[in-house]
C-alpha positions as CSV (number, residue, x, y, z in Angstrom):
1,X,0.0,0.0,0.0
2,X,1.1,3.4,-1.3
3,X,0.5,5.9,1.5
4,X,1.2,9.4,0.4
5,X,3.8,11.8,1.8
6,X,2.5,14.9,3.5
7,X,2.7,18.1,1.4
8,X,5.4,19.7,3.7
9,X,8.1,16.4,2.8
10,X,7.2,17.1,-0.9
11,X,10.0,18.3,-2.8
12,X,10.0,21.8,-3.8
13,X,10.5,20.6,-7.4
14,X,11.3,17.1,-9.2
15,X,14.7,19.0,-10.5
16,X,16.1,19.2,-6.9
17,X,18.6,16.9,-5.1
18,X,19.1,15.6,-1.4
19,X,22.9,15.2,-0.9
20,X,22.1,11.9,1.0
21,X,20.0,10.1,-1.7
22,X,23.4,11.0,-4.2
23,X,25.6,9.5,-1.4
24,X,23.4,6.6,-1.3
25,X,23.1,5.8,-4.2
26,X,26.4,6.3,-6.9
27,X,26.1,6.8,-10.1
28,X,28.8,5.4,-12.4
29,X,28.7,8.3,-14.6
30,X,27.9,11.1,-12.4
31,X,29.2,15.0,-13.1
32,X,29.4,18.0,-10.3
33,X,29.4,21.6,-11.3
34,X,30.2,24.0,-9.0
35,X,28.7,27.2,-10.5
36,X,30.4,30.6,-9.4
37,X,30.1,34.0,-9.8
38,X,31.7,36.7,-8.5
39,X,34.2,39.7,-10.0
40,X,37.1,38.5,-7.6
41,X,38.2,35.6,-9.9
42,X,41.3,34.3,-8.4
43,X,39.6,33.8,-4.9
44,X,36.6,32.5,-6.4
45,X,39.3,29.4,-8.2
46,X,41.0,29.9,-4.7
47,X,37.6,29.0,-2.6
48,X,37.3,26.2,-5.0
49,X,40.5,24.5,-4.8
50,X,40.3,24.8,-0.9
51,X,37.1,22.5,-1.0
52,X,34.5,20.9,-3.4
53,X,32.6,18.1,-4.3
54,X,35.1,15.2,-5.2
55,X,34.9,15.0,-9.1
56,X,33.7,18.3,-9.1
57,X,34.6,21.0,-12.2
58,X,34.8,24.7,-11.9
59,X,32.1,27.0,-13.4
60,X,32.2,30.5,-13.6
61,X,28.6,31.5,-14.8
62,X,30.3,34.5,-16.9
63,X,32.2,32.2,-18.8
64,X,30.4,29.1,-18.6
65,X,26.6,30.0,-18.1
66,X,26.2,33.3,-20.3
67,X,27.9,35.0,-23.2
68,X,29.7,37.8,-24.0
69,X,27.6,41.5,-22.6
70,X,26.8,44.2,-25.2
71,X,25.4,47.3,-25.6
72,X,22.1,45.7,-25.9
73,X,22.0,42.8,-24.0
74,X,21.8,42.3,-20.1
75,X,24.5,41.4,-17.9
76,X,24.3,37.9,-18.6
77,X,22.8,37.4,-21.7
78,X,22.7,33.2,-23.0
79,X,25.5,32.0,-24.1
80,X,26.6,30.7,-27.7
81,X,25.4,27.1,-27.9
82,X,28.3,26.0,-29.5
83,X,31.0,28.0,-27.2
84,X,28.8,25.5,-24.2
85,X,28.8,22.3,-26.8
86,X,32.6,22.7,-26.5
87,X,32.5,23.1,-22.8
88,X,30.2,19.9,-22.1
89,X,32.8,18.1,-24.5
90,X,35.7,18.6,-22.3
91,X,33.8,17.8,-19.6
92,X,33.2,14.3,-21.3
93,X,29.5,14.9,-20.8
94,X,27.4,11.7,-22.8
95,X,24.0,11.7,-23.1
96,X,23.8,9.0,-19.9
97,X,25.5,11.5,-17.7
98,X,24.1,12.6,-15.1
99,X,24.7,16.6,-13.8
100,X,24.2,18.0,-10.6
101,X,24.9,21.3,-10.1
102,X,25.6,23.3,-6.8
103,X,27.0,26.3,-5.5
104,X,27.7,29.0,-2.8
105,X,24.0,30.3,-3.4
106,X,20.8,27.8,-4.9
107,X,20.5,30.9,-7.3
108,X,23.4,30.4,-8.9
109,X,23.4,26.3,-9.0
110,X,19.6,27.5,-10.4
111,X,21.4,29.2,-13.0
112,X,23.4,26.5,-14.0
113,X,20.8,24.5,-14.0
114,X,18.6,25.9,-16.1
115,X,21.1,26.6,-19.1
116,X,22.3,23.5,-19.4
117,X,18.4,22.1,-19.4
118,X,17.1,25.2,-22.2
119,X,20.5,23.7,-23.8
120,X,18.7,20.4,-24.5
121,X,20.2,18.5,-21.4
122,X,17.5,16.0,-19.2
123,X,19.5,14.8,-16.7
124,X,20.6,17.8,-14.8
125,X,19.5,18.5,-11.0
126,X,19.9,21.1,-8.9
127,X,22.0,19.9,-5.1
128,X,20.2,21.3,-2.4
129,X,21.9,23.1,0.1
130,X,25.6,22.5,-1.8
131,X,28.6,21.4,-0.2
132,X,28.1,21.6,3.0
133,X,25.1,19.7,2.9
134,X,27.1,17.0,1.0
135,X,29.7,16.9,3.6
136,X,27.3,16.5,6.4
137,X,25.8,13.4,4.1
138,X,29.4,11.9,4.2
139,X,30.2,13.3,0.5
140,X,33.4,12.7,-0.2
141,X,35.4,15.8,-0.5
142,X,38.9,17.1,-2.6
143,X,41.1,20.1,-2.9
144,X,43.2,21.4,-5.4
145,X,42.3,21.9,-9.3
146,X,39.8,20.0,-11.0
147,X,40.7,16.5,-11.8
148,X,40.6,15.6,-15.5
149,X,37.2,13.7,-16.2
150,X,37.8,10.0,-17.4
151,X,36.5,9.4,-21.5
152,X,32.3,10.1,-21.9
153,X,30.8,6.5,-21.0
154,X,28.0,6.9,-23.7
155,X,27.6,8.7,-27.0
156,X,27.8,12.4,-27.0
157,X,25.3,15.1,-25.7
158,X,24.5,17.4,-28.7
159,X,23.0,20.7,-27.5
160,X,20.3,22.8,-28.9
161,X,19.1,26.1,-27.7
162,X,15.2,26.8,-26.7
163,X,14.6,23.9,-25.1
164,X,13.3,26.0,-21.8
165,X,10.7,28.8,-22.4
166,X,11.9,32.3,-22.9
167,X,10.9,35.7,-22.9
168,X,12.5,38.7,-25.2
169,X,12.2,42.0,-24.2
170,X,10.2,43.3,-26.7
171,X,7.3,40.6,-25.7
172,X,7.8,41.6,-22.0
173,X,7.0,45.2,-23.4
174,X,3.8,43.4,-24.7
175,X,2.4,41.7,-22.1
176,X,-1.0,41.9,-20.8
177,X,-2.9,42.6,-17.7
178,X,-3.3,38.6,-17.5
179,X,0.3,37.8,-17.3
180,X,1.7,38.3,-13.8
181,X,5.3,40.0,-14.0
182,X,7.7,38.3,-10.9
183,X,10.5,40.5,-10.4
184,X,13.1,38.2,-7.7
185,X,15.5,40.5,-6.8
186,X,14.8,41.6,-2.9
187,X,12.8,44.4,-2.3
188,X,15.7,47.2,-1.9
189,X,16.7,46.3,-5.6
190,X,13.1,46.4,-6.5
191,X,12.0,49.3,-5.2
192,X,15.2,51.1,-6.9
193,X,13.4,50.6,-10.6
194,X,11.5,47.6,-11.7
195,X,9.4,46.8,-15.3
196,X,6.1,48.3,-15.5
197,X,3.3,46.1,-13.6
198,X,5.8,43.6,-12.1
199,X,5.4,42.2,-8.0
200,X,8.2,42.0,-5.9
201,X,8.5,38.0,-5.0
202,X,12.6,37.5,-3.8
203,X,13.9,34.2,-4.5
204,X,15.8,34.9,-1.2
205,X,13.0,33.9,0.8
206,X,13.2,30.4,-1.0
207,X,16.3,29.6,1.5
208,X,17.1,29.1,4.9
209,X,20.0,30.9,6.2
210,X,21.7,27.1,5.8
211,X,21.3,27.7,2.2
212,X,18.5,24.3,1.9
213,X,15.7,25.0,-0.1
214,X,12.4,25.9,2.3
215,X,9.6,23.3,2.4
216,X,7.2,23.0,-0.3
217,X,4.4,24.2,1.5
218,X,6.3,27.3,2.8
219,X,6.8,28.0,-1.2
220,X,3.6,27.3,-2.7
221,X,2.3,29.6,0.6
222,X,4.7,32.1,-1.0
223,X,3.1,32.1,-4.3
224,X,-0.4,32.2,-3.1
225,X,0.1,35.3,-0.9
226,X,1.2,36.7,-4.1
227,X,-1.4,35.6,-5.9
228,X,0.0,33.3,-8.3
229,X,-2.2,29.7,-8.1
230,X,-2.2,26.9,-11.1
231,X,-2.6,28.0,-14.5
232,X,-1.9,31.5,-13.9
233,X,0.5,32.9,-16.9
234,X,3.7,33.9,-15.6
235,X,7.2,35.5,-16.4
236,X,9.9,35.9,-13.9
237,X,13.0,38.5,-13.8
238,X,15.9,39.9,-12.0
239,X,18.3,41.5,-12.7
240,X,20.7,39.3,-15.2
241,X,18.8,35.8,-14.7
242,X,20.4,34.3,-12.0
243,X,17.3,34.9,-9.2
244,X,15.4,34.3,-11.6
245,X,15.7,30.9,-12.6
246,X,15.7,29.9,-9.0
247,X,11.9,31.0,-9.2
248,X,11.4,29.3,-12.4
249,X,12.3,26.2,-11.1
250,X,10.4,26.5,-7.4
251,X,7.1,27.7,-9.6
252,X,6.4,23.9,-10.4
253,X,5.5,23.8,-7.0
254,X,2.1,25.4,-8.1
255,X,2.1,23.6,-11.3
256,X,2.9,26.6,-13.3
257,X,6.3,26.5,-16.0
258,X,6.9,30.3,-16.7
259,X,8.9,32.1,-19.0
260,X,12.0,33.6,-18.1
261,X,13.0,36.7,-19.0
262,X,17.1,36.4,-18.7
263,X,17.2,39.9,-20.0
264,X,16.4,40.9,-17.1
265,X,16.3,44.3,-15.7
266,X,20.2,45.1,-16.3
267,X,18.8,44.8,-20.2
268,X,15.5,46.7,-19.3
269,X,17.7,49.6,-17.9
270,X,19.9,49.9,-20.7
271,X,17.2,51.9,-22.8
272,X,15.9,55.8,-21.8
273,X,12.3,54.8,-23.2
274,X,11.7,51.8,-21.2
275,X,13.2,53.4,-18.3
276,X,10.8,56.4,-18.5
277,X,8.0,53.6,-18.7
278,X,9.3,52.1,-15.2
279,X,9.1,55.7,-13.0
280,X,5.4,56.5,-12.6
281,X,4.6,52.9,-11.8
282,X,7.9,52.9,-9.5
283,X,6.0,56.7,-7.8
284,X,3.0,54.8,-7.6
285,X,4.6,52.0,-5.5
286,X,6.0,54.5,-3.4
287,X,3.3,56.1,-3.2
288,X,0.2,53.7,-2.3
289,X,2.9,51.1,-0.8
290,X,3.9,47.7,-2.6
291,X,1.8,45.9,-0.6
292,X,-1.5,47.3,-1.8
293,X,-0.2,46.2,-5.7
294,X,-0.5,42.4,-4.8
295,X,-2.4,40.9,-7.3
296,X,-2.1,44.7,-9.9
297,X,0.1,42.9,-12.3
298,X,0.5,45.6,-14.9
299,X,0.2,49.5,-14.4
């Protein structure tokens, strides 16, 4: 007899990981990623070589994760699908590998995560809680550089891009009063300039100070104070698509797959017109208070 779990031992999503199910059971073709980001470079390599994931490879998210900034992109715009092909070829990725990616925040293993699966990739996850939630599993642990990975164990993993739903910015421009408009960054950032309509829903609150993932009742209880319940049309933002796709992922919770806008508000920003659109909905938050827009998705 099947006996259901209660909702708050759900997982938040079918895409996230317990570090003890991984340490119980191996995998024999099993690939970490530990996704960072950061401008200090050389202590980011640094933090990495004092500790990670045994088997583990180095990700910068700049490098890795996104492609190259321009004038009209945002911060961290997609990257080039065959620059990441080569990437996941060096990394002897085959189409039976499995990928769990993990991090110093869930935002950025989410960020990771979600590439790699709009990439065209199934068998990604997302670690919950990271390293130290592997050590205190009895994950076995290395320093130093990244070991070389041993020859792909099964054919090879050819990418395509799309494979996750999008948003460009000119749709975003478009959308209706039915589509509700997440912005994830927390509310300081929010409240500092934000797109047109959007409620402020930060993917901080997703995570304990531990850095696990909050139940999935405490999630879905997020949503529904913001109004968002199944079926409900939705796009999610911050501010280069790291928060982001932290929400993107947690949103299955409520049965809802969104589009993500990876534009973001650092693309938003970059033009005067769309910025002049953002202040008199940004006075009228001041103004009335953001609490009283709940549920007033567009302006």
């Amino acid at each position: 007899m099947n006996i259901a779990a209660p909702a708050y031992l759900m997982p938040v999503s079918s895409q996230i990981v317990q570090a003890g199910q991984l340490v119980s059971e191996p995998h024999p073709d099993r690939l970490f990623i530990d996704a960072h980001f950061g401008t200090e470079l050389q202590e980011e390599i640094d933090n990495f070589r004092e500790g990670h994931i045994h088997g583990a490879v180095y990700a910068q998210i700049r490098d890795v994760f996104a492609g190259p900034e321009t004038p009209t992109s945002g911060s961290l715009p997609l990257p080039d699908i065959a620059r990441l092909q080569e990437q996941i070829d060096a990394w002897q990725v085959g189409v039976d590998t499995e990928i769990i990616v993990y991090g110093p925040s869930p935002a950025l293993a989410a960020r990771g995560w979600w590439v790699l699966k709009w990439a065209g990739l199934d068998n990604v996850r997302f670690l919950d809680g990271g390293l130290r939630a592997w050590e205190l599993a009895g994950g076995a642990v290395a320093q130093g550089d990244s070991r070389p990975r041993p020859a792909r164990k099964s054919s090879r993993a050819n990418l395509s891009p799309g494979n996750l739903p999008s948003i460009d910015i000119d749709d975003v421009e478009r959308l209706d009063e039915r589509t509700i408009l997440i912005d994830a960054r927390d509310e300081t950032a929010y409240l500092s300039g934000c797109i047109p309509g959007a409620i402020n829903l930060p993917a901080s609150d997703q995570w304990t100070p531990s850095r696990l993932m909050r139940s999935s009742s405490e999630i879905s209880e997020l949503f529904k104070k913001a109004g968002i319940t199944p079926g409900a049309e939705v796009v999610v933002y911050c501010g280069g698509g790291v928060l982001s796709a932290l929400v993107f992922m947690t949103l299955e919770t409520v049965g809802i797959q969104p589009r993500l806008f990876v534009g973001s508000w650092s693309q938003w920003s970059r033009f005067q017109e769309r910025m002049a659109s953002s202040a008199p909905y940004l006075r009228h938050l001041i103004e009335n208070g953001k609490q009283q827009l709940k549920g007033r998705h567009r302006a």
